[in-house]
DRENTIDO-7596 format. One line per 2 residues: number of its first residue (from 1); for each residue x, y, z of N, C-alpha, C. Coordinates in pm, whole numbers, plus 50000, padded with zeros to 5 digits. Layout:
NUM) X/Y/Z/X/Y/Z/X/Y/Z | ...
END
This chain:
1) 20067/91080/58705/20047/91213/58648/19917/91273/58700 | 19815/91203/58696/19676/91233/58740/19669/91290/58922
3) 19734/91179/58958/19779/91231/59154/19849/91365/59144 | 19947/91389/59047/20017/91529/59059/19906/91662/59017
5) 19865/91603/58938/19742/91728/58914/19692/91774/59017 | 19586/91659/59088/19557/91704/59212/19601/91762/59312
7) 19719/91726/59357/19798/91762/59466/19793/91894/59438 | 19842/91950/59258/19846/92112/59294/19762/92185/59287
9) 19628/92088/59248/19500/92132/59247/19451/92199/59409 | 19476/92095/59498/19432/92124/59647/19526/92228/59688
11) 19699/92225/59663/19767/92346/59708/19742/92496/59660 | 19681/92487/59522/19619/92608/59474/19523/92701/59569
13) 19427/92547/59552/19291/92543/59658/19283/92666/59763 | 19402/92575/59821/19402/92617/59998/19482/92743/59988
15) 19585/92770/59976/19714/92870/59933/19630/93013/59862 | 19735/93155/59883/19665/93247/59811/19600/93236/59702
17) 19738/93172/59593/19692/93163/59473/19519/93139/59468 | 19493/93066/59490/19321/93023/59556/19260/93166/59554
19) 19289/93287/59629/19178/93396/59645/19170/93481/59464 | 19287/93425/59378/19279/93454/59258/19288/93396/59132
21) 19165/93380/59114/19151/93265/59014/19222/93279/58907 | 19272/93377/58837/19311/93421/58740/19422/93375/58729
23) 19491/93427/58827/19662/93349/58830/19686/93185/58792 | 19579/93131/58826/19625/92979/58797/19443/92947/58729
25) 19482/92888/58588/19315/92811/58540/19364/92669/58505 | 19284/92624/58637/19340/92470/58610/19273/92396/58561
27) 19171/92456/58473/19078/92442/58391/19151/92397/58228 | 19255/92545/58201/19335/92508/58104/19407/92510/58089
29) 19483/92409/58269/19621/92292/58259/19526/92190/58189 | 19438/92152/58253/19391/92026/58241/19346/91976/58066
31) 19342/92135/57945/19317/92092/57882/19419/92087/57812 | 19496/92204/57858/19644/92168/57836/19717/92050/57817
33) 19727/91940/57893/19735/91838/57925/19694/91720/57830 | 19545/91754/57789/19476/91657/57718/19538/91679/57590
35) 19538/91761/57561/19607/91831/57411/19748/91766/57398 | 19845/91770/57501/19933/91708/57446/19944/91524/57426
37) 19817/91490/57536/19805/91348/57541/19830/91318/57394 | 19680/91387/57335/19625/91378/57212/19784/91380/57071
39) 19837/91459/57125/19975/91521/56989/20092/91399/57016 | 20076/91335/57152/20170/91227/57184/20126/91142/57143
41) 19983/91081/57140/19919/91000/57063/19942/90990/56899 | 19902/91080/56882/19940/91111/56715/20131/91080/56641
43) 20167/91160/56760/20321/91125/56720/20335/90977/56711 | 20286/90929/56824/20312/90770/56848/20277/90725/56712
45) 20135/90710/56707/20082/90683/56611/20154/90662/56449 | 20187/90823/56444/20261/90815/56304/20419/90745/56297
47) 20433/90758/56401/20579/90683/56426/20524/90564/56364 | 20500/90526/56439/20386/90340/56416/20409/90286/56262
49) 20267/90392/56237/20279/90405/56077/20389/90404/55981 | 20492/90484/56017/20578/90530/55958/20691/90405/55919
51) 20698/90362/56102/20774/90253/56113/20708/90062/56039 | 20598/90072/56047/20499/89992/55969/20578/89978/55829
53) 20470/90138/55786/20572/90154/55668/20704/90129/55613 | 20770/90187/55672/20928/90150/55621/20964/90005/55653
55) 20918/89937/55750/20920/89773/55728/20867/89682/55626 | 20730/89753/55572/20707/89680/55482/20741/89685/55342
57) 20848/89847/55337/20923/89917/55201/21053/89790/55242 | 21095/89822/55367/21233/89726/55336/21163/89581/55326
59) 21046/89507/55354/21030/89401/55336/21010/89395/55195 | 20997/89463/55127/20925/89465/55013/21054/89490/54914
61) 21143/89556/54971/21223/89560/54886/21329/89419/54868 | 21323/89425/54999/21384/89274/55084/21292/89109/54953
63) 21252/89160/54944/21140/89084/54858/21178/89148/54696 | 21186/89227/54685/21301/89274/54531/21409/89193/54498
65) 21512/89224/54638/21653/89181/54623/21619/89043/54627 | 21512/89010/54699/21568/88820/54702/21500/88749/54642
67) 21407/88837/54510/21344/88738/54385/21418/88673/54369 | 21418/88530/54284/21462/88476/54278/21531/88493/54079
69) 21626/88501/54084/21669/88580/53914/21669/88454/53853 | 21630/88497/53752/21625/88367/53660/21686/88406/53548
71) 21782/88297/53502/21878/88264/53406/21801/88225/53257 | 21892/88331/53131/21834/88313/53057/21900/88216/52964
73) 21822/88110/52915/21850/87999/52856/21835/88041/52696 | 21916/87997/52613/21976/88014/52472/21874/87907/52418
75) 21790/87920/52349/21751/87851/52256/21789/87781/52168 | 21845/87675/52169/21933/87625/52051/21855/87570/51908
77) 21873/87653/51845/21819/87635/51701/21811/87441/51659 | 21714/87394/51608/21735/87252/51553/21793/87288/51407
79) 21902/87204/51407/21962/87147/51300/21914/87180/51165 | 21915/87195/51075/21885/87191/50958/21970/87101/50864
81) 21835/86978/50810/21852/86867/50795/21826/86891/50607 | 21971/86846/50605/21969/86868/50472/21908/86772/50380
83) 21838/86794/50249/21801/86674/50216/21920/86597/50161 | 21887/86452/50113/21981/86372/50074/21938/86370/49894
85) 22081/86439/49849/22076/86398/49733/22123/86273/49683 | 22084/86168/49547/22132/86067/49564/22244/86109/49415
87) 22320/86043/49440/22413/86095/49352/22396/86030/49186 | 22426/86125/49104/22353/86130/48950/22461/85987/48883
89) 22395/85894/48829/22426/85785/48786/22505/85791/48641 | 22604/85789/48625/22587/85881/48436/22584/85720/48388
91) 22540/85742/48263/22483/85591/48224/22623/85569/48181 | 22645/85437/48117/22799/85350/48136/22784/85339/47944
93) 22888/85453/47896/22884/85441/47735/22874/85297/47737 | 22812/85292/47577/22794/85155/47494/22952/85166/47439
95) 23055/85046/47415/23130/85039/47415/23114/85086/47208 | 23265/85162/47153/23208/85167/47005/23194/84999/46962
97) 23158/85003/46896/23128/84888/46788/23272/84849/46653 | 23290/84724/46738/23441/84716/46706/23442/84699/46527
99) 23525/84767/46462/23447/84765/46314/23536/84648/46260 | 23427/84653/46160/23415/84509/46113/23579/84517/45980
101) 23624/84438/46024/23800/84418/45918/23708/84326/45799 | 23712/84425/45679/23712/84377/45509/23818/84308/45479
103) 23784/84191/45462/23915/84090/45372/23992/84162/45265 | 24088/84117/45257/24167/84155/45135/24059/84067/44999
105) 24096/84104/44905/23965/84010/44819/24068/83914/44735 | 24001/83768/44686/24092/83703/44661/24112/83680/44512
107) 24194/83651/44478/24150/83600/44293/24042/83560/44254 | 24017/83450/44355/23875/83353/44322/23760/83469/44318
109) 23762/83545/44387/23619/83606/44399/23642/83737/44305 | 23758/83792/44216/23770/83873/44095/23791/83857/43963
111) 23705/83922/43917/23690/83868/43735/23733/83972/43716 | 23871/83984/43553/23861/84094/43514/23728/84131/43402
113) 23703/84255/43351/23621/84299/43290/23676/84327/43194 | 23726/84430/43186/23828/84498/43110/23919/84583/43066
115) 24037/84613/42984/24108/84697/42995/24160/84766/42855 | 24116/84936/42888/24096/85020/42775/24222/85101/42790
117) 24290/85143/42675/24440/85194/42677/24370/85312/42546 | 24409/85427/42609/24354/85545/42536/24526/85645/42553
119) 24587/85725/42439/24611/85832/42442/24637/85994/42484 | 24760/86032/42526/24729/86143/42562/24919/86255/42610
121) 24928/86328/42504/25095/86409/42506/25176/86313/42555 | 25136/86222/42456/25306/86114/42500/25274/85994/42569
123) 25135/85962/42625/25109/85889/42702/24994/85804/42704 | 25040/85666/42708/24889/85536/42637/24853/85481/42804
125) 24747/85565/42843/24678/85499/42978/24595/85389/42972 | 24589/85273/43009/24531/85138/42982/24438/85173/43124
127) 24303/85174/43142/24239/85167/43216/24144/84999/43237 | 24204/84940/43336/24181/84803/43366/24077/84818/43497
129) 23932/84783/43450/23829/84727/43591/23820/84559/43606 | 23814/84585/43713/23817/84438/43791/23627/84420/43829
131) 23606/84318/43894/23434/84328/43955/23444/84214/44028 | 23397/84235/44122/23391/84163/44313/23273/84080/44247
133) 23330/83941/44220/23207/83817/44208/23161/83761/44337 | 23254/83768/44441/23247/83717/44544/23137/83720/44643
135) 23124/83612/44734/22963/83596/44859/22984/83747/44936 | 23089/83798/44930/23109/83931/45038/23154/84054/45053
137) 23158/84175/45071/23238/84279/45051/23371/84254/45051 | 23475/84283/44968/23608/84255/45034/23732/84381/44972
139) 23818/84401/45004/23925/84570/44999/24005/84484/44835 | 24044/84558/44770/24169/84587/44673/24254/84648/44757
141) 24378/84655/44806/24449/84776/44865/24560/84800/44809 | 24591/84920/44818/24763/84927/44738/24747/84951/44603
143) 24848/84889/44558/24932/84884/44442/24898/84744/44404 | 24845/84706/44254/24865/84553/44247/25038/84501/44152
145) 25052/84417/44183/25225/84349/44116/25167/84372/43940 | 25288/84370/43912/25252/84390/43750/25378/84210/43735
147) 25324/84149/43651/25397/84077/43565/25351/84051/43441 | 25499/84046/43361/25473/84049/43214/25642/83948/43154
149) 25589/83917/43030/25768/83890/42990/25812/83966/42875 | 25922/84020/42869/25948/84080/42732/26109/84148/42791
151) 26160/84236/42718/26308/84237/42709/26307/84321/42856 | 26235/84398/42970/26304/84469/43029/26317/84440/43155
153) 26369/84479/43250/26416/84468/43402/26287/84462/43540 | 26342/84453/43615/26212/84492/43719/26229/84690/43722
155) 26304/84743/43709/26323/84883/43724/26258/84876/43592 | 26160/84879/43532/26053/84908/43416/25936/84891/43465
157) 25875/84883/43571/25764/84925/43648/25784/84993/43748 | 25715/85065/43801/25725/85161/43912/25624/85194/44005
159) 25563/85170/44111/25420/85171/44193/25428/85314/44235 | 25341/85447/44186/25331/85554/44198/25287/85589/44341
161) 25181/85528/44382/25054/85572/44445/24952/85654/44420 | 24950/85672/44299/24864/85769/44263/24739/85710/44234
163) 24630/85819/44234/24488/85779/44180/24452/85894/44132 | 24340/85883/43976/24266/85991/43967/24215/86109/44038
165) 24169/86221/44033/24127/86304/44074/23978/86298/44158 | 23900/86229/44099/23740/86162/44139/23763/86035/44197
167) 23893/85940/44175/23936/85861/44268/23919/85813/44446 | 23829/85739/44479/23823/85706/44611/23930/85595/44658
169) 23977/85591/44759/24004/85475/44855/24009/85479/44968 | 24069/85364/45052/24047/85283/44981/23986/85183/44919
171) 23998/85059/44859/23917/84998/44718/23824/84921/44809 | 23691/84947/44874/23602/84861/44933/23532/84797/44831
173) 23495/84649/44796/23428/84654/44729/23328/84578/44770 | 23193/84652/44767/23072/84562/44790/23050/84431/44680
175) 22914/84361/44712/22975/84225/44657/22862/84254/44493 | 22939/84281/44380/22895/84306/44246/22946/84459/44209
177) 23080/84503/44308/23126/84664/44240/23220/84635/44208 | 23260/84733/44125/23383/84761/44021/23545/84829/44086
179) 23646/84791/44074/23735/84900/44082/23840/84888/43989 | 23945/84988/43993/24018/85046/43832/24179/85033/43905
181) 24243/85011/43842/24382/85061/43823/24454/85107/43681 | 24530/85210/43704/24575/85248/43601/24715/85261/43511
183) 24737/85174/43443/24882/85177/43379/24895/85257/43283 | 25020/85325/43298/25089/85460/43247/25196/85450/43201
185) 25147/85400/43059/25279/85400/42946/25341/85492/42854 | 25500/85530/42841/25553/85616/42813/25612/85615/42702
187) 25671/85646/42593/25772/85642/42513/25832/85814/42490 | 25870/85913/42591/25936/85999/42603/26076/85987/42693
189) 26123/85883/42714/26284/85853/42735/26331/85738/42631 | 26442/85792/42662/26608/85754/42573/26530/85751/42455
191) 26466/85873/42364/26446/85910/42271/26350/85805/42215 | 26295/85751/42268/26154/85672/42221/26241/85548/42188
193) 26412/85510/42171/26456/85427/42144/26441/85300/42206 | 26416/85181/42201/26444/85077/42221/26307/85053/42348
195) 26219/85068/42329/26125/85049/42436/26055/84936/42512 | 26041/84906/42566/26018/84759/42687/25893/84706/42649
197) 25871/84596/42599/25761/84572/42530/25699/84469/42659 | 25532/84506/42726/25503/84413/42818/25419/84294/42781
199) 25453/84181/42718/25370/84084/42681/25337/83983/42792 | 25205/83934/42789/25219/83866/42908/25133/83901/43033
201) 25052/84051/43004/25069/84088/43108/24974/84103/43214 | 25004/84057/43361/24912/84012/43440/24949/84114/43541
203) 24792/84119/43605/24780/84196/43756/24840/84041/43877 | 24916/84127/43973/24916/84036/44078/24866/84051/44228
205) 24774/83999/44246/24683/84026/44403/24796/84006/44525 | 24704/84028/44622/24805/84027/44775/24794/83826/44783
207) 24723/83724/44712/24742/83619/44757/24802/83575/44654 | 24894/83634/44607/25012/83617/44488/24917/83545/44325
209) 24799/83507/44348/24763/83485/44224/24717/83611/44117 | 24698/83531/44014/24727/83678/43865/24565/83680/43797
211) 24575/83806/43728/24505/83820/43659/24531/83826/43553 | 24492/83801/43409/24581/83828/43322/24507/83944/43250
213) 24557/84047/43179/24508/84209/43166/24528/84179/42966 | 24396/84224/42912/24413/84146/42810/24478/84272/42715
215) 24614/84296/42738/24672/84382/42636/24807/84419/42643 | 24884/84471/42490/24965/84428/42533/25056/84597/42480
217) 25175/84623/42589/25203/84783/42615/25368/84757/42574 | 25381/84868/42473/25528/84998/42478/25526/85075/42573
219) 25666/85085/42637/25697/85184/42718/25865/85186/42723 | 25895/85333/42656/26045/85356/42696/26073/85388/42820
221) 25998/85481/42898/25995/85551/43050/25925/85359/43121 | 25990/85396/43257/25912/85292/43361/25752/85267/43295
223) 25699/85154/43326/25598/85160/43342/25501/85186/43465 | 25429/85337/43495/25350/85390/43624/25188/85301/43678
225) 25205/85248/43773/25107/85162/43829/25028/85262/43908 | 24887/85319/43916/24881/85372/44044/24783/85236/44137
227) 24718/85318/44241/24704/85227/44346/24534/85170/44306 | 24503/85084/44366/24309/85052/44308/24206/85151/44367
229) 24124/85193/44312/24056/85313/44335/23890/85270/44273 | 23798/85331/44323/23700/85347/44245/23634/85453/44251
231) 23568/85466/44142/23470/85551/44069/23361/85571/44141 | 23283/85726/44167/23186/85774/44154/23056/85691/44097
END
């Protein structure tokens, strides 16, 4: 480029153009020239830059895309550890308390006391107590047997079940208590005629032995036994 300058530098030179300077200033080709060096430089330049640039945007981005992604991991909760209950013991009932069976009570261990025969619309109630001599508590139960001798049948006694009104049973008796039975004599059938006279006459226990009841009863109607009971 520099040889071409010259060359038209000297053809200027020598040639008309030469007698007029005006027509050709090769003064400002030459700066002409430099000026575009300078704008080619610059272009270059920013190209450079530019291209710099955008290599290190795509490296950089290039460097985006190829982080490396990381996976997100789930935390897994620990367990929840329950406590241990121990299981509630229920205590083991006391078995009941097997109750204690009262003897029947025997002759041997009953004395009679005595027996009161009182009045009342037709009717002579003999109230007979007995009393537990015996080492131990022991029951009266029931009805006691009646025996007696005199003109009438066994259908001339009759076991009611009855007891007084204040009447308990049944007949426990601790060892020195009392209990009652009550005979209920009638003379209001077959016209008071011909009535069953009980001489003789004894209580009979459950171990078939007697008591003997110190008195002695009319009765046209059955004679009414109720059951052994005691008193208040």
């Amino acid at each position: 480029m520099d040889g071409l300058e010259d060359r038209v530098r000297r053809a200027l030179g020598a040639g008309a153009l030469a007698a007029d300077p005006s027509l050709v200033d090769v003064d400002a080709v030459h700066a002409g020239i430099a000026t575009r060096r300078r704008r080619r430089f610059a272009v270059v330049a920013t190209v450079a830059v530019v291209g710099l640039l955008g290599a290190g945007g795509a490296f950089a981005l290039n460097q985006h895309d190829t982080k490396p992604s990381t996976s997100a991991v789930l935390s897994v909760p620990t367990p929840t550890v329950e406590p241990t209950v121990e299981p509630t013991v229920q205590p083991t009932p006391s078995p009941e308390p097997t109750p204690t069976v009262v003897p029947e009570c025997r002759t041997g261990d009953i004395a009679m006391v005595s027996a009161t025969t009182e009045g009342a619309a037709g009717h002579l109630y003999t109230d007979v107590i007995v009393r537990n001599l015996g080492p131990a508590p022991c029951v009266l139960s029931d009805s006691p047997g009646i025996s007696f001798s005199g003109n009438g049948g066994p259908d001339t006694v009759r076991h009611d079940g009855s007891v007084p009104a204040d009447g308990r049973t049944p007949a426990v008796l601790a060892r020195g208590a009392a209990a009652h039975v009550t005979l209920d004599a009638q003379n209001g059938c077959n016209g008071g005629m011909n009535p069953t006279v009980f001489n003789n006459l004894k209580l009979v226990l459950k171990d078939g032995r007697t008591l003997d009841v110190p008195a002695t009863l009319e009765s046209s109607c059955p004679l009414l036994v109720t059951n052994w009971y005691l008193l208040p």
